[in-house]
C-alpha positions in Angstrom: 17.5 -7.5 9.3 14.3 -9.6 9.0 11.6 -9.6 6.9 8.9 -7.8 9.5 11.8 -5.6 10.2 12.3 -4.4 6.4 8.2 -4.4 5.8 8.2 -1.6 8.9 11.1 0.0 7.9 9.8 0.2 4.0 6.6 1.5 5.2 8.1 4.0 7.2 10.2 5.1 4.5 6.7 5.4 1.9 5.0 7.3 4.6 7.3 9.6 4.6 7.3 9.7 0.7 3.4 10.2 0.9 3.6 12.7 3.8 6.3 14.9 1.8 4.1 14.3 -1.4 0.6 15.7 0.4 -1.0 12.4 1.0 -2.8 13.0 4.3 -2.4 9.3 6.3 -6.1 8.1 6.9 -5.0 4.4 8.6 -1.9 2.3 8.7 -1.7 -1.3 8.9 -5.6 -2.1 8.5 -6.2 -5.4 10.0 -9.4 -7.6 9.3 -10.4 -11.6 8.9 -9.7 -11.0 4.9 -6.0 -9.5 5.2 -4.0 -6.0 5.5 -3.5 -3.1 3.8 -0.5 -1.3 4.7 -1.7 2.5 4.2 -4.8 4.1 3.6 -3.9 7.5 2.2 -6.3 10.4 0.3 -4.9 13.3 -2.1 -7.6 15.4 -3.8 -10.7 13.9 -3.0 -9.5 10.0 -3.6 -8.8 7.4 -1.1 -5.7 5.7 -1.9 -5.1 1.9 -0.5 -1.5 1.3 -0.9 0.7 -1.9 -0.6 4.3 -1.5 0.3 6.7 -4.0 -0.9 10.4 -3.6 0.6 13.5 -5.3 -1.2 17.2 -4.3 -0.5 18.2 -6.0 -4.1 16.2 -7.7 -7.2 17.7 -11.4 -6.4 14.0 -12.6 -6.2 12.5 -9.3 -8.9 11.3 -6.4 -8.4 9.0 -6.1 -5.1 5.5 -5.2 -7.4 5.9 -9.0 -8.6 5.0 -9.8 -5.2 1.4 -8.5 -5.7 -0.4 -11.2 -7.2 -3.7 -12.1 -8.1 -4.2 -13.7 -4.6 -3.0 -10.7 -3.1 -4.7 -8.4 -5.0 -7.6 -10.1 -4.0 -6.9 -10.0 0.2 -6.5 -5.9 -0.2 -9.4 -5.8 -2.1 -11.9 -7.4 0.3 -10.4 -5.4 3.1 -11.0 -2.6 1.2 -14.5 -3.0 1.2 -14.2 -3.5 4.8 -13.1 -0.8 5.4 -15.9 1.6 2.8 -18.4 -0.2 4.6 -17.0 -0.2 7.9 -16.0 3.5 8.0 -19.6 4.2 5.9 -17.8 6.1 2.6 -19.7 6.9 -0.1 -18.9 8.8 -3.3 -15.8 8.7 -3.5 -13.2 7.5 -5.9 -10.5 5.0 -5.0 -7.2 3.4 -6.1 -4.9 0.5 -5.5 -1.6 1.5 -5.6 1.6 -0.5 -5.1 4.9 1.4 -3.3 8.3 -0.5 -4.0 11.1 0.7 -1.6 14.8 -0.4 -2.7 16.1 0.0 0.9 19.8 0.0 0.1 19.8 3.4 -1.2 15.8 4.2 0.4 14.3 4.6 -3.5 11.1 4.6 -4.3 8.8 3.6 -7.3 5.5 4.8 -6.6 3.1 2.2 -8.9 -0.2 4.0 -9.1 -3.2 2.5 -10.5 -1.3 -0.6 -9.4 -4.4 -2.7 -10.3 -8.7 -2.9 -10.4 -10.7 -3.4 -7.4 -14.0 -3.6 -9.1 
């Protein structure tokens, strides 16, 4: 299996974590110039930006590790893309960081994961 192929099957596998866990699915696999979120999600009022990192075994650590500063940074921008594009106001919002161990299809959900502003 190659690397895209885990990424879509990991993000299948949170989606239907989220899904089972009454996250309503706003947009998957935002694109802009700035980068890609993987899922947009809201629960309660919140809009939930969420970064899915897929690893079948801790060879190279744990798949949050992945998410640095420089890619902290991309979501963040496309983020605000997407408030302004999509015109949202007054709400609250989260980064949040799903790790999927796909071996045996566990998931550490990371909330909070990091700032955006």
């Amino acid at each position: 299996m190659n690397n895209r192929e885990k990424g879509i099957l990991g993000e299948k596998i949170a989606s239907d974590y989220l899904i089972k866990n009454n996250f309503k699915i706003l947009q998957k696999n935002y694109k802009t110039k700035y980068g890609e979120i993987d899922l947009i999600v809201s629960k309660d009022g919140k809009i939930i930006f969420v970064e899915v990192k897929s690893r079948n075994s801790l060879n190279y650590g744990y798949p949050s590790e992945s998410v640095n500063y420089r890619k902290q940074s991309k979501i963040i921008y496309t983020a605000k893309h997407y408030i302004l594009s999509n015109n949202i106001k007054n709400n609250d919002f989260r980064f949040d960081v799903i790790e999927v161990y796909l071996k045996n299809k566990n998931i550490n959900h990371i909330e909070n994961a990091f700032w955006g502003y």
